[in-house]
N, C-alpha and C positions, 0 to 999 in steps of 0.2 A: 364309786370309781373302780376298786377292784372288782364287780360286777365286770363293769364292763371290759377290762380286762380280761376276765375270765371267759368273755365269751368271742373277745377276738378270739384268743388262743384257741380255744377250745373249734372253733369253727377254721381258724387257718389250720391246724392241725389235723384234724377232718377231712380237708380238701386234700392238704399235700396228701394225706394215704391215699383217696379217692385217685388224684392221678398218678402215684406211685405203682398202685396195682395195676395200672390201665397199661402201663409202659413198660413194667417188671417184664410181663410175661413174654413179647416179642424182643424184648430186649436180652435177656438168657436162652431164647430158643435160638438167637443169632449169634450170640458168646458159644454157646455148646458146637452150633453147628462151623465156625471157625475153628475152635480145638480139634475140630476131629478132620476136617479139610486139608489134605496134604502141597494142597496148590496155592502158590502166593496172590498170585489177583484173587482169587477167589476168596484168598481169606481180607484182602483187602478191603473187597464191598461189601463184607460183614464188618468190617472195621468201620467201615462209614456208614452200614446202616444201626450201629448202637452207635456211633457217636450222635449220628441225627436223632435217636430216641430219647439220649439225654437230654442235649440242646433243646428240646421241645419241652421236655418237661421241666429244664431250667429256666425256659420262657415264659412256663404256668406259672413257678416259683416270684417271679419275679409280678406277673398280675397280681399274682394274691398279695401279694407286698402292695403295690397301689390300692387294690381294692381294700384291704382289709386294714393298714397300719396307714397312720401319719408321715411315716419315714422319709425325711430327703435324702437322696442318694446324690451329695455336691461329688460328682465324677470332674476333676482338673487334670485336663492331657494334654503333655505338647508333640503326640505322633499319630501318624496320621496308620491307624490298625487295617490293617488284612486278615483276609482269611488263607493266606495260599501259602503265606509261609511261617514257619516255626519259630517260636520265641520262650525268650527263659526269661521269667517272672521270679524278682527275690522281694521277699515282703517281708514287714515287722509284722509280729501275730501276738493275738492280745486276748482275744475271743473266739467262740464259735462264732458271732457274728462278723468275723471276714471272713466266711466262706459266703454268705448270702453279698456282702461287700463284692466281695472277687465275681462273681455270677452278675450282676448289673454291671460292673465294668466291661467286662471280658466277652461273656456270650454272645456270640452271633457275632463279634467282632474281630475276632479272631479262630484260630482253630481252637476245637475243644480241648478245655486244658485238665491235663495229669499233674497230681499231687502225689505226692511220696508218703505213706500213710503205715502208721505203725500196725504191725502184723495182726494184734487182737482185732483191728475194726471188722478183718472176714468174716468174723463171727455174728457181726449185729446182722438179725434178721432182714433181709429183704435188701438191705442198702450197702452187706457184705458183696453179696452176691454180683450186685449191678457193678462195685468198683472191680471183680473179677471180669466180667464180661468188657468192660471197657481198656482192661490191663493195669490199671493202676497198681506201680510195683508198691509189695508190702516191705518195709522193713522192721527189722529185729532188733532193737538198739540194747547194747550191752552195757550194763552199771562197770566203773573200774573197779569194783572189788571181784566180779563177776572175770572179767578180761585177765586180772591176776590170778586168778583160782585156770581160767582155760584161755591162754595165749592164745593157742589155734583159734579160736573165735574172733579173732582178732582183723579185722579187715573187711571182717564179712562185708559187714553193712555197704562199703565202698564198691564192692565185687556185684553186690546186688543192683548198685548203681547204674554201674558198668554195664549189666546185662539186660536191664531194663531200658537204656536208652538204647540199644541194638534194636529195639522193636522196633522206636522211635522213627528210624532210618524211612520204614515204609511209608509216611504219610504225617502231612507237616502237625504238629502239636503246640499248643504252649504248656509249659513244662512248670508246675509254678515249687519255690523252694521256700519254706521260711528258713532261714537259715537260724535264726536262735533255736531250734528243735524244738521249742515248748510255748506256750501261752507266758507271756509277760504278765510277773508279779508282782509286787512292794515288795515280797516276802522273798522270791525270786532273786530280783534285782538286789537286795542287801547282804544273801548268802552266795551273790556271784563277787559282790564288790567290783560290778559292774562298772566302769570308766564314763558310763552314757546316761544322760540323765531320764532318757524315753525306754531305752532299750538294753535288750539283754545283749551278752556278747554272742556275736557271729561265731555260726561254723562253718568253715569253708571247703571241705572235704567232699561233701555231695555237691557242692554247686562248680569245686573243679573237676571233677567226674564229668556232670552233666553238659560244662564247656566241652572235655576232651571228645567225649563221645559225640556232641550234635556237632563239634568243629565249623564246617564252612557253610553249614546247616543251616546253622541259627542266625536269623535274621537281623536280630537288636536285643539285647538285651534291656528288660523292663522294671524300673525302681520303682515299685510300687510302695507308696507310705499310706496307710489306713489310720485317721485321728476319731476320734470320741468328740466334739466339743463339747460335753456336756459336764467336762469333768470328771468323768467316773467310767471304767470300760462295763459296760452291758455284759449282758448274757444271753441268751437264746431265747429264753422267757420273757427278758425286758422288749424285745423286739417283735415279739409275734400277740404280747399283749398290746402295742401301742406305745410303750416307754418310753421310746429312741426318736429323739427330732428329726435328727441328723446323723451322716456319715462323711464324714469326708475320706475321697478316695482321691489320693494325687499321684499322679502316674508321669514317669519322666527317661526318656530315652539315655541309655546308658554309652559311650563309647568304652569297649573291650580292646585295652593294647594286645596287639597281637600274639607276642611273645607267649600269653597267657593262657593260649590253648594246645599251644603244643608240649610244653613241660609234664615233667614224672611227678605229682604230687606226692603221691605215698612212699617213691625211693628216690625223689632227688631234695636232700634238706634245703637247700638254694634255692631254689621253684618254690618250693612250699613255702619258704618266710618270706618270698617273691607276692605270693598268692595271699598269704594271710594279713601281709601288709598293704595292699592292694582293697582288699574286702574291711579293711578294718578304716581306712578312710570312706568306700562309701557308707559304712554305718556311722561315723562320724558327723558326714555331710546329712545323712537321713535324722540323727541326732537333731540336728539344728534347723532343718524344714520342718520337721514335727514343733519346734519351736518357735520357730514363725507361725505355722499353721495356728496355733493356741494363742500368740499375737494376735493373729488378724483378727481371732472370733473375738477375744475379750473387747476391742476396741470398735467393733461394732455397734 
């Protein structure tokens, strides 16, 4: 058995470089040639021609998942997706395996979607590069011991928000946030003294940013909940050797009160307990459909 394991991996692994390189190289000669283009159309259908080169090769990603692994991908939606206009994606994150999750739900379904991605990832060979060519903003997140030693640093991250959805404006995107900022742990969740029995606690700071800034933009906001049934969250490995039966992705259209796009989250305290109490019932509510979700399976 781990034979065979090793030789799915080993062979999907293979392939994804195979068409990674195929895609890399037109894909950063049309990043390059946008940075250096002084003219907004122009730098637009360089905008659209690397989001098509990703799209293409999130579409190989996804064959090699059929061809090579077991994996069901139970995608449950009650909205009917476009491609023409913009949406904000808030997801529970558990694994590497909900990026391959979010890719079978999303691709080609909607517009191609930006992640907010901590600063080091530029640096991994090959697949730094391509989230620079596609703009995916980086950010820099600062420890509070860190924030206490240099106040001034203080905000950044929100600022970098701020600036990163102004690209946005040119061309509709889905925008996707986890808003726990990290992979869900046991270890995690015990040294948060977490409230939620699935999840860690919400931040709400990037995801009011990315309201303020798409404002009348954003088409629907999308509750994305990603479950395991298997009992146990996977890994990257568990998935590309055959491990993972199942995924469940359940996706559920959000209504945003209005009030909530317009307010000063970082200078008005009233907005902000507005905003955090707001985000802290739908992690509540996402609490409890994760818990349904684990109902349904056991009783199968």
């Amino acid at each position: 058995m781990f034979a065979l394991h090793l030789v799915r991996a080993t062979s999907f692994c293979l392939l994804v470089l195979l068409i990674t390189l195929i895609g890399i190289g037109p894909m950063l000669v049309m990043g390059l040639i946008k940075a250096l283009l002084p003219l907004k159309p122009l730098q637009r259908v360089c905008s659209l021609g690397v989001m098509w080169i990703a799209e293409t090769w999130a579409e190989g990603l996804k064959w090699l998942f059929r061809l090579l692994t077991p994996t069901v991908w139970d995608i449950r939606s009650d909205v009917d997706l476009g491609r023409d206009q913009p949406y904000l994606v808030i997801c529970n994150h558990q694994s590497w395996v909900d990026i391959p999750a979010l890719v079978e739900a999303f691709n080609r379904q909607t517009p191609f979607f930006k992640f907010f991605l901590k600063k080091e990832l530029i640096w991994v060979p090959l697949i730094g590069l391509a989230f620079w060519a596609l703009d995916y903003p980086f950010m820099k997140r600062y420890s509070k011991a860190h924030l206490a030693r240099h106040p001034e640093d203080r905000g950044k991250d929100l600022e970098i928000t701020r600036q990163a959805c102004e690209k946005f404006h040119n061309l509709p995107v889905t925008v996707v946030n986890f808003l726990e900022g990290t992979r869900f742990t046991p270890a995690k969740h015990r040294q948060q003294g977490s409230p939620y029995r699935h999840l860690l606690k919400p931040k709400s700071g990037g995801v009011a940013f990315v309201m303020a800034a798409l404002g009348d933009q954003m088409h629907a906001l999308l509750d994305v909940t990603i479950m395991y049934p298997e009992g146990r969250i996977p890994g990257f490995w568990h998935l590309i050797s055959g491990q993972v039966s199942r995924v469940v992705v359940d996706i559920r259209r959000r209504t945003v009160p209005a009030d909530l796009f317009v307010g000063d989250y970082a200078n008005d305290p009233a907005f902000r307990e507005t905003f955090q109490a707001w985000v802290s019932q739908l992690w509540a509510e996402k609490d409890e459909r994760i818990e349904q979700l684990r109902r349904e399976v056991t009783t199968r």
